[in-house]
N, C-alpha and C positions, 0 to 999 in steps of 0.2 A: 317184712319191710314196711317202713311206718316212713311218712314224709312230714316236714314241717309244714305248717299252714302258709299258705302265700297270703300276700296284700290282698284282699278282697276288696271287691268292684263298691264304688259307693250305693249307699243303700237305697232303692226305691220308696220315692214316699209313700208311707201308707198312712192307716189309721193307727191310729193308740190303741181300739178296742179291740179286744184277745179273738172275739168271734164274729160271724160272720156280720155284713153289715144289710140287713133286711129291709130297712124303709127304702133305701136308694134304691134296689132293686126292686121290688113293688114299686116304686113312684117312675120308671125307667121303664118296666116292665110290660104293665096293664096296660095303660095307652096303645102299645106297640101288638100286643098280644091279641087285643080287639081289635086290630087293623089288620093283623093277618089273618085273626076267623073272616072278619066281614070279606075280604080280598078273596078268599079261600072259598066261602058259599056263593058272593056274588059272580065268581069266573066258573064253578060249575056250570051255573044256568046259562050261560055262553054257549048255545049249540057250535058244535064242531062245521066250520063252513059260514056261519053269520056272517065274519069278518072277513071282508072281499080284501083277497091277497094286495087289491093296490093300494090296500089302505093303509096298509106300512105297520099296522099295528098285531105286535102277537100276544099269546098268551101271556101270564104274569104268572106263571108258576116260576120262573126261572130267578122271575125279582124276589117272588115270594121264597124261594128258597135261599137266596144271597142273606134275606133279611133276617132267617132264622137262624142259619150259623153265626149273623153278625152280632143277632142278640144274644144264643147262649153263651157266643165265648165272650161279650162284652160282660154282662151280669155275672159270670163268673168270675170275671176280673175284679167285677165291682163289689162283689160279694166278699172278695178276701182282700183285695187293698181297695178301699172307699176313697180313696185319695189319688190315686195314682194318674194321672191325664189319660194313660194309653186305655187306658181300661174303659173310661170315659168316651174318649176317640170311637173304640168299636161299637160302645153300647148306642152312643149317640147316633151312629153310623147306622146301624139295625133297626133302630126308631126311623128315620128319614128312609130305607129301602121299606119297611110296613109300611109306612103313611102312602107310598109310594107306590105299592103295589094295590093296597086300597080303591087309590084314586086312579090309576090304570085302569083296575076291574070294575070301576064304576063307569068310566067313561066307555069302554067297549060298551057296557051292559045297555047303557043311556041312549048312545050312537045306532048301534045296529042289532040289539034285542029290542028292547022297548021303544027306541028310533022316538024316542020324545026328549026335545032340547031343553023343556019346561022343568023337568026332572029337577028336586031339591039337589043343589050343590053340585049337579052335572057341570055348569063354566067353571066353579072354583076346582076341580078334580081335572076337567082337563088341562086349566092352567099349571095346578100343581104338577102334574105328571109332564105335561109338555115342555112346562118351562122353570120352573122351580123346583124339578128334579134334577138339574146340572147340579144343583147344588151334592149332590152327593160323590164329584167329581173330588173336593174338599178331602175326603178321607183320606184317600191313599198320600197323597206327599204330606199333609198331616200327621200322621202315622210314622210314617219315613222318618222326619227329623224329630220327634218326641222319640222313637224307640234308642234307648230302653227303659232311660230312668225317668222317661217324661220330663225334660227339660229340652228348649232349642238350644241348640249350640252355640257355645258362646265362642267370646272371640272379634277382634275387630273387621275381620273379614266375613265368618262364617254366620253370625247373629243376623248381620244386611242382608246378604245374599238367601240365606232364609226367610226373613222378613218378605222380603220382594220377590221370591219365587211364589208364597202363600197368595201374596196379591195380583201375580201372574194367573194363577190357578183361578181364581176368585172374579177375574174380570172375565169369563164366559159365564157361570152363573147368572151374575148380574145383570150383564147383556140381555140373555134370556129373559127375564123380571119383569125388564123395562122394556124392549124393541117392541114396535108394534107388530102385530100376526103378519101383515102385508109385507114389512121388509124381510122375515125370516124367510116370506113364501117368494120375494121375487132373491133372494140372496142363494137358496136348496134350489131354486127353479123347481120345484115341485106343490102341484095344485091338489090339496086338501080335501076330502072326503066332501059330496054335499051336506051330509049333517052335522060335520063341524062349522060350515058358515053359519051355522045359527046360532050357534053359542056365543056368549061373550067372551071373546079370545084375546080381550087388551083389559085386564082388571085394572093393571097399575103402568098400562104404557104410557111411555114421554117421545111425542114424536120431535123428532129432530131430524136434519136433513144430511146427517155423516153418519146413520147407520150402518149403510154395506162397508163406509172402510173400516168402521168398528166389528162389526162381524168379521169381515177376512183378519181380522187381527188375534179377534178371542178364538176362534178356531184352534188354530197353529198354536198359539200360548200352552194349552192343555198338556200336547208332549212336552213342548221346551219346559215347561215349567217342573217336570221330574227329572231334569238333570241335576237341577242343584240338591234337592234330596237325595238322591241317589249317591253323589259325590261326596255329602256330610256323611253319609251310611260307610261307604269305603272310608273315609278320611279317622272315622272313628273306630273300625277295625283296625284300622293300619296301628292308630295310638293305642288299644285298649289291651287289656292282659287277664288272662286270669278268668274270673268269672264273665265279666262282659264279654269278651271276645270267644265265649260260649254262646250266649247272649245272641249276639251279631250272628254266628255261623248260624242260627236257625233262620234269622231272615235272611241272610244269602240264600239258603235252601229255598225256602219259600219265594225269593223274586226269582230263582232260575225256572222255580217247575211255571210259577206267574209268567215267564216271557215264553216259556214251550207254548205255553195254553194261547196266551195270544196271538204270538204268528200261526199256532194253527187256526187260530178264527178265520182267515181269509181263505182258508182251505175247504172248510165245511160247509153245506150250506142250510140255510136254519131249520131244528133250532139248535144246530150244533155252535155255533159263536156266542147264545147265550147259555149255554153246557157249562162251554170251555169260561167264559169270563165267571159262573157262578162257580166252577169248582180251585180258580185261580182266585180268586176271594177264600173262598174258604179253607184251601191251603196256607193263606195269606193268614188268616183269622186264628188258624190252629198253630201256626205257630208261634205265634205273639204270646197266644196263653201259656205256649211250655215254654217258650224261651223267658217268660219272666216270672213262672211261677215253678216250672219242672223243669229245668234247660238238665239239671244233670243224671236225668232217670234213661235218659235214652243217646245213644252214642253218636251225634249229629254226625261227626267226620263221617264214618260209615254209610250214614243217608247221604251226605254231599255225597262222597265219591259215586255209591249207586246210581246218586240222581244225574251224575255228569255220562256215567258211562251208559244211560239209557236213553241219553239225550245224543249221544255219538253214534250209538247204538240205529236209533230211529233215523237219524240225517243220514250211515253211511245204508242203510237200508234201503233209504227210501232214493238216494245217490245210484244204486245197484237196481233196480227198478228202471228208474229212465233211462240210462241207459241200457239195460238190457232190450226193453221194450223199443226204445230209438231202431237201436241197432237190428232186432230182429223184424219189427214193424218194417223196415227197408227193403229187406229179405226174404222175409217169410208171407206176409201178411196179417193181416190183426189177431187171428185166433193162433196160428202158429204161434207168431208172436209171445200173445198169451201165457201159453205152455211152457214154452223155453223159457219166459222168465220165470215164471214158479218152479223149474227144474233147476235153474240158474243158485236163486234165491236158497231154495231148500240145499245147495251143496255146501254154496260159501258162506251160509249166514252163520250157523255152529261154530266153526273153526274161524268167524272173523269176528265172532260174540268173545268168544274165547279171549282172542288176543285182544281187544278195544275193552275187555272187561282190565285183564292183568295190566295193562298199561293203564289206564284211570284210575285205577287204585293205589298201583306205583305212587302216580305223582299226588296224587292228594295225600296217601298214607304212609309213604315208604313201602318196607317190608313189614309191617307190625301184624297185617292178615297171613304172612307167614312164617309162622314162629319158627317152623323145622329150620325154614331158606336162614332165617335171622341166625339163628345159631351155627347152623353148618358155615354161615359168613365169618361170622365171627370167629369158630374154632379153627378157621382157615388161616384165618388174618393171623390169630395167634399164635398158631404153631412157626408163621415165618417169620414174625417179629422178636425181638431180645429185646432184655433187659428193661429201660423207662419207653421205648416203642411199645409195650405194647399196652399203656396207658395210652399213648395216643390212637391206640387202634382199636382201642374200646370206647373213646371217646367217637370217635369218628364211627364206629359201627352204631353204634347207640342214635347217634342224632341221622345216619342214612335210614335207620327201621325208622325212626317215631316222626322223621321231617322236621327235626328241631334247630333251630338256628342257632341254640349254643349247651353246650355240653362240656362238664368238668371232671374229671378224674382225680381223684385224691386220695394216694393209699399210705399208712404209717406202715415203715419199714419195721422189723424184729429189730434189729439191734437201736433202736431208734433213731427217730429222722423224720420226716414226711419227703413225696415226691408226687409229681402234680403234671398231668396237661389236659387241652382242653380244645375242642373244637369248637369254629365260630364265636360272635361278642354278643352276651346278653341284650336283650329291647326289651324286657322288662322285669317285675321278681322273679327269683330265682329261687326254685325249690331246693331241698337238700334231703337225698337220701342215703341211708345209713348203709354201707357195706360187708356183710358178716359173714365168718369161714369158723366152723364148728362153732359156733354161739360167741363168737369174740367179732367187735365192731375192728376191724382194720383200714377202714377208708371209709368213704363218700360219695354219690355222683352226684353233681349240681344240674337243673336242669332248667329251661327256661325257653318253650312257657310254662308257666307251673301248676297246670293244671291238665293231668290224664286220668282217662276213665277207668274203672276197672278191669276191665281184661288188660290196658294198656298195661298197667302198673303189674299184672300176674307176667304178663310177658318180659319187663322190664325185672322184675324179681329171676327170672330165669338166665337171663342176661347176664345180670350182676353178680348173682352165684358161679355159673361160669368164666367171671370174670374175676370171681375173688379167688376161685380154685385155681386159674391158671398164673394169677400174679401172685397168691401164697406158695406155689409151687416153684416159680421161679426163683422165685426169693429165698428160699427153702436151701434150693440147687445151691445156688450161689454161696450159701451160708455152708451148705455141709462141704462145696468145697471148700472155701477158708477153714475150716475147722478141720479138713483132714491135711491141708499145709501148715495148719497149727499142731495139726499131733504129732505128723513129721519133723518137722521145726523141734519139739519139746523132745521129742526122742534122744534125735541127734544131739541136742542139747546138752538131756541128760546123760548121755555117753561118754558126752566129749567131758562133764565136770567128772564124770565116775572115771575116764581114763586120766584126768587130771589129779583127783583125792586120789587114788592108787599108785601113779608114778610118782606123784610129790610130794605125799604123805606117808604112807602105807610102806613104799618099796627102800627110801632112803631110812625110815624108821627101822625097817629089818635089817639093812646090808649094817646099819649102826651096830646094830643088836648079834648079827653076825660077828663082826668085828672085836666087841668087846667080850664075845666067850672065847672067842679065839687067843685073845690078849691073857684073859684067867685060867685059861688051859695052861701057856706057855708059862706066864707068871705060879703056878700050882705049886714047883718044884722048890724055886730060887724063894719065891716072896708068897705065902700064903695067904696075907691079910691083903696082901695089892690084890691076888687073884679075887678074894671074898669081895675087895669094893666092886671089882670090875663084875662078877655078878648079881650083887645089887642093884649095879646102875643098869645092867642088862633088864633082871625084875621089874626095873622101875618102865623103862623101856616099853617091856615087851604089854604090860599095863597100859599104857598111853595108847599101843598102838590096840591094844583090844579096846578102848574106848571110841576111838577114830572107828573101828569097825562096827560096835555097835550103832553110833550116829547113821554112818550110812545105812545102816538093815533099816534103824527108826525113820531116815527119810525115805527111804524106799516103801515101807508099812508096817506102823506100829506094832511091835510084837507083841503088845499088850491084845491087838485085836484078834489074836490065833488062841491067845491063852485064856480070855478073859468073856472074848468078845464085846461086842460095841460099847453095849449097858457097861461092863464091868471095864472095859479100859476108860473111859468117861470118868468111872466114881475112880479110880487110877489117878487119873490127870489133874483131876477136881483134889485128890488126897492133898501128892504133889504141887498144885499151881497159889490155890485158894489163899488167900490172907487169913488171920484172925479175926473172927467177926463177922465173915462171911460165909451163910449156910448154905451149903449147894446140893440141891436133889437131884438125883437120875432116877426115871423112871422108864417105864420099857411098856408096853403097852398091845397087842395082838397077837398073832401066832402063825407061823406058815414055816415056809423049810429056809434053808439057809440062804441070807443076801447073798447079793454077788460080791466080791471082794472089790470090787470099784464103787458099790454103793457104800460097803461097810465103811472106808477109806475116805468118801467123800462126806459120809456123816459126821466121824470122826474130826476131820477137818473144820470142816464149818463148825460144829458145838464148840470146837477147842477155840477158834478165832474169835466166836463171838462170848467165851468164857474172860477170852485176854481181853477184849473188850470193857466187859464189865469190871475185871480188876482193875484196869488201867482209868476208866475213866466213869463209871456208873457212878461210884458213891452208892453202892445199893450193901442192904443188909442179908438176901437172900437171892436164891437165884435159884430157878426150874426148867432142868433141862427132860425132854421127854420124846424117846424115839416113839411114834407109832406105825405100826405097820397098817395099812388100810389095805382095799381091794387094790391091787398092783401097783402100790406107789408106798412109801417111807417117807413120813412125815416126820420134820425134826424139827424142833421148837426148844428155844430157849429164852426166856422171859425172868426178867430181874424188877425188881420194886425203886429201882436206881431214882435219877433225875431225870432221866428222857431224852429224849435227843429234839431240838427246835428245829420247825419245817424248813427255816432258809439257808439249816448245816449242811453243806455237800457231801456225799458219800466218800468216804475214804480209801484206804489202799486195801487194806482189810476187808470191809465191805464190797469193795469191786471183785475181791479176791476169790468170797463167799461165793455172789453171784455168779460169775465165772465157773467156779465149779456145781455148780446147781446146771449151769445151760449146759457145760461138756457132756451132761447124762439124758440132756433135754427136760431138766427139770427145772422149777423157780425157786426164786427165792425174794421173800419180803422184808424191809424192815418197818416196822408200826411201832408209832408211839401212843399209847392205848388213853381214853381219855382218864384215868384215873392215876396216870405217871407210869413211869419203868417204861421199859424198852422190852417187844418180843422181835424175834427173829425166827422167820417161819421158813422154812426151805419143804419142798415135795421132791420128792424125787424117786421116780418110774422104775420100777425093778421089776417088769416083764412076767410078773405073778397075777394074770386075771380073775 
């Protein structure tokens, strides 16, 4: 099963150059690399305990670890598209968490190791980390509206609203920059370590006297300002097709498991919030890389659904918890309590895993994780459905497995035709794949979206097979009945003209013939020359009527074919038909026991029609007619050097005739015009000799 290629997503900028791109990564890299050693040696020497809990300040492994995922997976963006913004986004983003965890670990080290404020670049490190590390706020809805192809969205609405979110985003930063230390300290209400009063903690403040409603403003900004990102992210799945909206499903994945991780930070307490926020980064990070450089090596649907049914998973758990513990805490007491609920938990969680697993993958995948269910639906559906139902019920089964919102059926009938239906309206290209029942294409299913993975597509092969054998079968049915009210039909037919050539021909020729010996017997005595006519006309008679009889035996089957057999009644007919001038060979060709007397008769037929054929209208000087007998089939071919026959001539009565008799055996029949002129005509036809 092979599918047409769909419209592919447009292309991500990159570089021109074939290989990797090494300066940008080195100039990107080092910087950031020597901020994380120096971060990394300077927070060792941080005895465990220096830093008095109310100082607010914790370790920097957690940053340091944000900044290393954010640089390998940025550098490796950068490395293979040097062009590309997103790739730029994360690398830039891992340089500002190094620089950041640097000046973190310097400033503890400064503060409460060494507790000297004199320290080279101790003010410019706490500034950076205190107040010039918002900036790395910037990432995330940055990120958001460049992914995928590094472009903001365009659009008379969405380009603004983009715009103005970034600079939502952007006015806490800058707050930070500028506000003096004092208004941030009376705005948190919270008083600052004593050895940070000794630093310089306003490098670049601007005092102004509307700081706190500037602060209560850039606060609040921070969430609002990932609405409108978030919205472009949806707004762009909704539109995209095909490869992108591959694309997109990995960032969906990644901001669902990104919002588990955050609302679980109010659960934990540290350093599990910065855990949770560095591993929702780096699920964030990893999948930016596969979604714009591998999106199609791994089956994202599969991760979604997983990811949603572990996320139902953990809420009705943790749902089964409080309440158990509410209700038995009332009851029992704490430690009872306890008990019951882990006896609670351990009965129902299995069998409610179970079913929160099968229902989440339902609705994200269909049936496609169960092929058996898929089939046994569908071999359901089509045993109760007839005739062009059960194109729709394959149509319809197909888009309930894969969750497709449109799906097309299209099979070519045997006798020819097409017949078509289809579930659901296309939203964007439309795949097409080919339908085939013993190695012949007989249909099509159109699919859209037009992009599945591969087990999807072995499943969808299984499908369609199933689907070709049961509507090749129907079709089948339906033909072999018509063909046996055709054979009926012809029987009766032939009965009725054989009861008509015998009473209307045959019986008034003899009771003639009767009569006139009767008339020569009487006349014998009186008149002997009347008697002699009256038996010559009887001779002539009784002559006529053995004519009449041979006809019919010959329409019935050719007695040439008992006496001669096929070859030799052929060179018979050819003797008898041929003009002058025209050479005709019969040749015979394999070996096996004798045809059936339907095939011998339908050979016979068709060579003799496409002989008349060639006299009537070829213009040819030769003509090669050749039975072959192959492995259980009778090949007849007859081929003349004629004028040909032009593609736009319609087959005629003769032709339709051939054919006809080729399919009453269930065999074919061709007619080709070879490209060097003349006309063959090729029939097979199945004589039940393996």
């Amino acid at each position: 099963m092979t599918a047409t290629t769909a419209r592919p997503a447009p292309p991500a900028p990159q570089s021109a150059r074939p290989g990797p791109a090494l300066l940008p990564v080195v100039l990107a890299g080092a910087p950031a690399l020597l901020a994380l050693v120096a971060a990394t040696v300077i927070e060792l020497r941080v005895p465990a305990g220096a830093v008095p809990p109310t100082a607010g300040s914790e370790p920097v492994w957690t940053t340091v670890s944000v900044a290393a995922v954010l640089l390998v997976t940025g550098l490796l963006l950068v490395a293979r598209l040097p062009r590309h913004p997103v790739a730029w986004v994360l690398a830039g983003s891992g340089v500002l968490w190094a620089l950041d965890a640097a000046a973190g670990a310097w400033t503890r080290y400064g503060l409460f190791v060494a507790a000297d404020p004199d320290l080279p670049l101790l003010s410019v490190a706490w500034w950076f980390w205190t107040r010039f590390g918002a900036t790395l706020l910037l990432g995330l809805p940055l990120l958001l509206l460049l992914f995928p192809d590094g472009r903001l969205p365009s659009g008379r609405v969405w380009r603004p609203l983009s715009l103005v979110s970034l600079a939502s985003t952007a006015v806490l930063p800058l707050t930070l920059v500028l506000v003096p230390a004092a208004e941030v300290e009376a705005y948190s209400g919270l008083t600052p370590p004593a050895p940070e009063l000794l630093l310089d903690r306003d490098l670049l403040s601007v005092p102004m006297p509307f700081w706190q409603p500037v602060l209560a403003l850039a606060y609040p900004l921070v969430p609002l300002s990932l609405l409108v990102p978030a919205a472009v992210v949806v707004s762009r799945y909704r539109a995209a097709d095909g490869e992108r909206r591959l694309q997109l499903r990995w960032l969906m994945w990644a901001g669902l498991v990104s919002a588990v991780a955050v609302s679980l930070m109010w659960v934990f307490p540290p350093p599990g919030p910065s855990v949770l926020l560095a591993s929702a980064i780096a699920v964030t990070a990893g999948a930016v890389v596969v979604a714009v450089t591998r999106h199609r090596l791994y089956d994202i649907d599969r991760l979604l659904s997983g990811t949603v049914v572990s996320v139902l998973l953990l809420g009705s758990v943790g749902l089964v918890d409080l309440v158990v513990l509410a209700l038995a805490g009332n009851l029992l007491g704490g430690r009872d309590a306890a008990f019951l609920a882990v006896a609670v938990v351990a009965v129902l969680y299995t069998p409610l895993r179970t079913r929160l697993w099968g229902a989440a993958r339902r609705l994200v995948r269909g049936g496609r994780d169960d092929p058996y269910g898929a089939l046994a639906t569908l071999a359901a559906r089509l045993e109760q459905a007839e005739g062009d139902q059960q194109l729709a019920t394959v149509a319809r089964s197909v888009a309930e497995a894969f969750r497709l919102p449109y799906v097309r059926v299209v099979t070519t009938r045997p006798g020819g035709g097409a017949a078509a239906a289809g579930y659901g309206t296309p939203s964007g290209p439309v795949t097409s794949l080919p339908v085939a029942w013993r190695g012949e294409q007989i249909g099509r299913v159109e699919l859209c979206p037009a992009t599945l993975s591969e087990r999807d597509q072995r499943l969808l092969g299984d499908l369609v097979r199933q689907t070709a054998t049961a509507v090749r079968a129907d079709e089948l049915s339906a033909r072999l009945q018509q063909h046996r009210v055709a054979l009926v039909t012809a029987r009766e037919e032939e009965r009725r003209r054989l009861r008509r050539d015998l009473h209307d021909g045959l019986g008034p020729a003899l009771g003639a013939v009767t009569l006139r010996i009767e008339t020569a017997r009487n006349l014998a005595v009186t008149d002997p020359a009347g008697s002699d006519r009256m038996l010559e006309a009887a001779i002539e008679e009784v002559a006529a009527v053995l004519a009449d009889m041979r006809r019919l035996v010959h329409d019935l089957r050719p007695p040439a074919l008992d006496e001669l057999g096929p070859a030799g009644a052929l060179r018979e007919l050819a003797r008898r038909t041929a003009p002058p001038g025209l050479a005709v060979e019969v040749r015979e060709r394999g070996t096996g026991s004798a045809l059936p007397a339907a095939v011998e008769v339908a050979a016979y037929r068709i060579a003799a029609e496409a002989l008349t054929n060639v006299v009537r209208h070829a213009d040819a000087r030769s003509v090669r007619i050749e039975l072959v007998r192959e492995q259980g089939r009778l090949v007849v071919e007859v081929a003349d050097d004629g004028c040909g026959i032009a593609a736009d001539v319609a087959a005629g009565v003769g032709t339709l005739s051939v054919r006809e008799r080729a399919a009453e055996l269930g065999g074919t029949c061709e007619v080709l015009a070879p490209a060097g002129g003349g006309t063959v005509v090729r029939a097979r036809l199945p004589w039940g000799e393996g």
